[in-house]
N, C-alpha and C positions, 0 to 999 in steps of 0.2 A: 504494500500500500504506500503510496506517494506520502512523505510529511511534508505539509504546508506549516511554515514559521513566520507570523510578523513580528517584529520584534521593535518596539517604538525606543529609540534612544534615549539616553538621556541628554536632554536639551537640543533633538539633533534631531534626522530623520526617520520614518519608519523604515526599517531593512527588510528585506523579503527573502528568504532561504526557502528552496526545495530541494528535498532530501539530502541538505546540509551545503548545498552551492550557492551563496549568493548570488540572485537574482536580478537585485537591484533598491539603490533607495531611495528613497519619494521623499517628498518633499510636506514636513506639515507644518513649516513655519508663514508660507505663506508667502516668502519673497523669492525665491529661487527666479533664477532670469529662464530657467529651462522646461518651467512644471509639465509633467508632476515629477520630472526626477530631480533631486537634491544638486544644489551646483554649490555648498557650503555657505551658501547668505546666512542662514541660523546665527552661524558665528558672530558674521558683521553689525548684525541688529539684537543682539543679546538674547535672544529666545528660550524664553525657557519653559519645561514640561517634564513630567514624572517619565521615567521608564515603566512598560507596561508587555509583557508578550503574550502572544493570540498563538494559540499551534492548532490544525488543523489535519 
């Protein structure tokens, strides 16, 4: 069976693993010049949020 992982950073973006290969990470700060994938903006505007992961 496929494992599906989200996995929300802390203060960063949500990452997406299947079956242990990063996928890719989106973006949930909101500024990213490239949504929905993370381009590092989080950083530059101080963003912050709990860590939290979702498995599937």
């Amino acid at each position: 069976m496929t494992e599906i992982i989200i996995k929300s950073m802390k203060n960063g973006p949500n990452v997406v693993s299947v079956d242990g290969k990063v996928k890719g990470a989106f973006c949930r700060c909101g500024h990213s010049e490239h949504k929905p994938k993370c381009d590092g903006a989080h950083g530059k505007v101080n963003f912050t949020a709990d860590e939290a992961e979702t498995r599937l």
